[in-house]
N, C-alpha and C positions, 0 to 999 in steps of 0.2 A: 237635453241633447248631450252637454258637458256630461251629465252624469254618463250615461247608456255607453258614451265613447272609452272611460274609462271602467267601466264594471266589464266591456266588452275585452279593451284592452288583460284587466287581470284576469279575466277567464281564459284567454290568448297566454300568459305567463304561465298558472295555472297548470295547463292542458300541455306544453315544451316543457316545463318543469316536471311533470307525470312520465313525460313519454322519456325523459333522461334517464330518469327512476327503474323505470320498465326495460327499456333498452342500452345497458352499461358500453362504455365506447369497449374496447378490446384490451386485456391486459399488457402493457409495455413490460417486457422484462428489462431489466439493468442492463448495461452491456459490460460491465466488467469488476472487479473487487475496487472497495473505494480504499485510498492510504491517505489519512488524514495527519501524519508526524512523520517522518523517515530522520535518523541521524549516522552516520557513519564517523567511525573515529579511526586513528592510528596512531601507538603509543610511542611514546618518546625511545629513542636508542637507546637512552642511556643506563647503564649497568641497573638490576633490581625492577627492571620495566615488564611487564607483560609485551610479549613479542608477538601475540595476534591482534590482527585486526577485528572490531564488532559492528557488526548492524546491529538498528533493530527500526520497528516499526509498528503502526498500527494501523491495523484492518477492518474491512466489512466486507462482508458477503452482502450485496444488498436484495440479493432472491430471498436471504434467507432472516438479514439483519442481522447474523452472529457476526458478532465482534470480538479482535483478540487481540492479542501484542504477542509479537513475534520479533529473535534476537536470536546472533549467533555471531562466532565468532571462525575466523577462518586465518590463516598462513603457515607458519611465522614471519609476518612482511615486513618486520624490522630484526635486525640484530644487533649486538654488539662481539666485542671480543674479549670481554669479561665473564659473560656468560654463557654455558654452554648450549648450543643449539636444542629449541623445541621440536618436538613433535610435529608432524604435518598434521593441519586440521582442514578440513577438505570443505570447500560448502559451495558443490555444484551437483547437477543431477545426478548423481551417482550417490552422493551425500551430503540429501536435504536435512535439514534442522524442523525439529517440530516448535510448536507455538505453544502459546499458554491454553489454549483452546485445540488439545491433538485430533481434531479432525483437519488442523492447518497441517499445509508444511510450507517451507519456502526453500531456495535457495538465489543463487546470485546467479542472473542468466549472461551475465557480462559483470568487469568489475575493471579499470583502469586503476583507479585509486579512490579515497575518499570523496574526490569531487567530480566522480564520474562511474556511477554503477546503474545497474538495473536490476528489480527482482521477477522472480517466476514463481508464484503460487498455485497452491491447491488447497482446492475445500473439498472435506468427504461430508456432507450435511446429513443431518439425522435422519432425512430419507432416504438415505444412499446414493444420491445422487451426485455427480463428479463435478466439479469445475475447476477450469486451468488457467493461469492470466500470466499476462508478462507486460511489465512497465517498460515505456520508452525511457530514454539514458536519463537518468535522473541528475541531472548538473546546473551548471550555471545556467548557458543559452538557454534551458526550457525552461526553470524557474526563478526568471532574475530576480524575480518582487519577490519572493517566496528566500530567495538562497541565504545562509547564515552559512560563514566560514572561519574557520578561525585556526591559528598556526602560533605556537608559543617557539620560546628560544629554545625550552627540551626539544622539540622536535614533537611535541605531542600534537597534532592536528584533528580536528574536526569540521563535519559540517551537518546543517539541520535544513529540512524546509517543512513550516507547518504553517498555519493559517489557510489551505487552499487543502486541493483536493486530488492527488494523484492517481490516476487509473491506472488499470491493470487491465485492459479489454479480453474478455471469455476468447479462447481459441482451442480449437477440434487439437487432439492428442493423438 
Protein backbone atom coordinates (compact mmCIF):
# COMPACT_ATOMS: atom_id res chain seq x y z
CA UNK A 1 0.00 0.00 0.00
CA UNK A 2 3.19 2.36 1.13
CA UNK A 3 4.48 1.56 -2.16
CA UNK A 4 1.17 2.29 -4.71
CA UNK A 5 0.79 5.63 -2.39
CA UNK A 6 4.07 6.80 -3.41
CA UNK A 7 4.51 5.53 -7.18
CA UNK A 8 0.99 7.24 -7.17
CA UNK A 9 2.25 10.41 -5.53
CA UNK A 10 5.48 10.73 -8.38
CA UNK A 11 3.27 10.14 -11.02
CA UNK A 12 1.14 13.29 -9.47
CA UNK A 13 4.76 15.19 -9.52
CA UNK A 14 5.34 13.87 -12.78
CA UNK A 15 2.21 14.79 -14.53
CA UNK A 16 2.33 19.16 -12.56
CA UNK A 17 5.90 18.91 -13.59
CA UNK A 18 4.72 18.02 -17.64
CA UNK A 19 1.99 20.33 -17.65
CA UNK A 20 4.56 23.40 -16.31
CA UNK A 21 6.75 22.39 -19.29
CA UNK A 22 3.87 22.46 -21.58
CA UNK A 23 2.20 25.59 -20.25
CA UNK A 24 5.01 28.46 -19.47
CA UNK A 25 3.56 31.04 -16.82
CA UNK A 26 3.51 34.52 -19.00
CA UNK A 27 6.66 36.46 -19.68
CA UNK A 28 7.36 39.50 -16.90
CA UNK A 29 9.18 42.10 -18.59
CA UNK A 30 11.51 44.30 -16.26
CA UNK A 31 10.15 47.53 -15.32
CA UNK A 32 12.90 49.58 -15.60
CA UNK A 33 17.08 50.09 -16.42
CA UNK A 34 19.02 48.56 -13.53
CA UNK A 35 22.14 51.06 -12.15
CA UNK A 36 24.30 48.99 -10.27
CA UNK A 37 27.52 52.00 -9.14
CA UNK A 38 26.44 55.66 -9.66
CA UNK A 39 29.48 58.34 -8.46
CA UNK A 40 29.22 61.99 -8.71
CA UNK A 41 32.07 64.30 -7.99
CA UNK A 42 32.86 68.16 -7.91
CA UNK A 43 36.42 69.41 -8.33
CA UNK A 44 38.28 71.41 -5.83
CA UNK A 45 38.15 75.53 -6.54
CA UNK A 46 41.37 75.83 -6.41
CA UNK A 47 43.53 77.40 -9.33
CA UNK A 48 44.74 74.36 -11.98
CA UNK A 49 41.39 72.26 -11.12
CA UNK A 50 39.03 71.03 -13.69
CA UNK A 51 35.81 73.42 -13.12
CA UNK A 52 33.16 70.76 -14.34
CA UNK A 53 31.41 68.62 -12.50
CA UNK A 54 31.29 64.36 -13.58
CA UNK A 55 28.96 61.55 -13.45
CA UNK A 56 29.10 58.35 -14.25
CA UNK A 57 27.37 55.11 -13.96
CA UNK A 58 26.63 51.80 -14.67
CA UNK A 59 23.68 50.18 -16.47
CA UNK A 60 21.46 47.37 -17.76
CA UNK A 61 18.81 47.04 -19.93
CA UNK A 62 17.44 44.13 -18.40
CA UNK A 63 14.83 43.21 -21.66
CA UNK A 64 17.76 43.34 -23.41
CA UNK A 65 20.81 42.57 -20.76
CA UNK A 66 23.13 45.05 -22.57
CA UNK A 67 25.14 46.49 -20.19
CA UNK A 68 27.36 49.86 -20.28
CA UNK A 69 29.01 52.57 -18.38
CA UNK A 70 28.00 55.71 -19.00
CA UNK A 71 29.87 59.33 -17.82
CA UNK A 72 29.84 62.91 -18.54
CA UNK A 73 30.58 65.89 -17.29
CA UNK A 74 28.54 69.08 -17.11
CA UNK A 75 28.93 73.13 -15.69
CA UNK A 76 31.52 74.87 -14.93
CA UNK A 77 30.11 74.56 -11.15
CA UNK A 78 33.16 75.54 -9.50
CA UNK A 79 35.54 78.62 -10.27
CA UNK A 80 38.22 80.33 -9.24
CA UNK A 81 39.74 83.79 -9.91
CA UNK A 82 42.91 82.73 -11.18
CA UNK A 83 41.55 81.06 -13.80
CA UNK A 84 39.85 81.97 -16.70
CA UNK A 85 36.27 80.89 -16.93
CA UNK A 86 35.26 77.44 -18.89
CA UNK A 87 33.10 76.77 -21.31
CA UNK A 88 29.40 75.82 -20.69
CA UNK A 89 28.98 71.95 -20.84
CA UNK A 90 25.41 71.28 -20.80
CA UNK A 91 23.94 67.67 -19.76
CA UNK A 92 20.28 68.00 -19.77
CA UNK A 93 17.71 66.90 -22.61
CA UNK A 94 18.73 69.17 -25.08
CA UNK A 95 22.44 67.74 -24.55
CA UNK A 96 22.50 64.20 -23.57
CA UNK A 97 26.05 62.42 -23.23
CA UNK A 98 26.26 59.07 -25.10
CA UNK A 99 27.63 55.84 -23.10
CA UNK A 100 30.28 53.39 -23.85
CA UNK A 101 27.55 51.38 -25.49
CA UNK A 102 26.04 54.26 -28.14
CA UNK A 103 22.86 52.90 -28.25
CA UNK A 104 22.85 54.59 -24.41
CA UNK A 105 22.36 58.12 -23.90
CA UNK A 106 21.77 59.76 -20.59
CA UNK A 107 21.41 63.02 -19.14
CA UNK A 108 20.81 64.59 -15.68
CA UNK A 109 16.93 64.89 -15.15
CA UNK A 110 17.47 66.93 -12.09
CA UNK A 111 20.78 67.83 -10.43
CA UNK A 112 21.20 69.92 -6.75
CA UNK A 113 24.65 69.05 -6.35
CA UNK A 114 26.81 65.85 -5.80
CA UNK A 115 24.55 64.58 -3.06
CA UNK A 116 21.50 65.05 -4.84
CA UNK A 117 20.82 64.28 -8.66
CA UNK A 118 18.87 61.96 -10.77
CA UNK A 119 19.42 60.44 -14.29
CA UNK A 120 17.12 59.99 -17.35
CA UNK A 121 18.17 57.34 -19.88
CA UNK A 122 17.64 55.82 -23.03
CA UNK A 123 18.27 52.51 -24.76
CA UNK A 124 18.03 52.19 -28.71
CA UNK A 125 18.46 48.14 -28.66
CA UNK A 126 19.47 46.31 -31.57
CA UNK A 127 15.89 45.75 -32.54
CA UNK A 128 14.99 49.10 -32.52
CA UNK A 129 13.20 49.23 -30.07
CA UNK A 130 13.10 52.50 -27.51
CA UNK A 131 13.27 52.73 -23.85
CA UNK A 132 13.12 55.66 -21.57
CA UNK A 133 13.73 55.71 -17.55
CA UNK A 134 14.30 58.17 -15.10
CA UNK A 135 15.72 57.49 -11.45
CA UNK A 136 14.16 58.89 -8.30
CA UNK A 137 16.64 61.62 -6.45
CA UNK A 138 19.54 59.74 -5.89
CA UNK A 139 20.85 60.93 -2.16
CA UNK A 140 21.20 60.34 1.23
CA UNK A 141 17.21 59.63 2.44
CA UNK A 142 16.83 57.05 -0.39
CA UNK A 143 20.20 55.24 -0.15
CA UNK A 144 21.50 55.62 3.48
CA UNK A 145 23.01 51.94 3.60
CA UNK A 146 24.22 52.41 0.05
CA UNK A 147 25.56 56.39 0.46
CA UNK A 148 29.46 57.05 0.39
CA UNK A 149 30.32 60.69 0.69
CA UNK A 150 33.31 62.40 0.97
CA UNK A 151 34.59 66.26 1.11
CA UNK A 152 38.30 67.00 1.36
CA UNK A 153 39.92 70.58 2.59
CA UNK A 154 40.48 71.29 -1.55
CA UNK A 155 37.09 71.56 -1.75
CA UNK A 156 37.07 68.35 -3.93
CA UNK A 157 33.75 66.52 -3.03
CA UNK A 158 32.37 63.12 -3.89
CA UNK A 159 29.73 60.62 -3.53
CA UNK A 160 29.11 56.86 -4.55
CA UNK A 161 26.31 54.27 -3.91
CA UNK A 162 27.04 50.69 -5.00
CA UNK A 163 26.31 47.44 -3.54
CA UNK A 164 22.38 47.72 -4.32
CA UNK A 165 20.55 48.25 -7.13
CA UNK A 166 18.97 51.64 -8.49
CA UNK A 167 16.15 51.75 -10.88
CA UNK A 168 15.31 53.69 -13.47
CA UNK A 169 11.36 52.61 -14.06
CA UNK A 170 10.35 52.50 -18.37
CA UNK A 171 8.00 55.57 -18.98
CA UNK A 172 5.95 56.54 -22.30
CA UNK A 173 7.93 59.71 -24.19
Amino acid sequence: MLFSSLFAISGLAVTLGSAAAVHPLPRQDAGGFEITYTYASRPSPRPGSSQYCTVEFNVTDPITQTKTRCEGQHGPCVGNSEDPPKPEKLLDADHPAACADPGFTFYLDSYADVTSYSYAIAHVAADGSTRFGVTDLINKENYAAYWHYSCGGSGFCNTYVGSTVISAPFVSQ
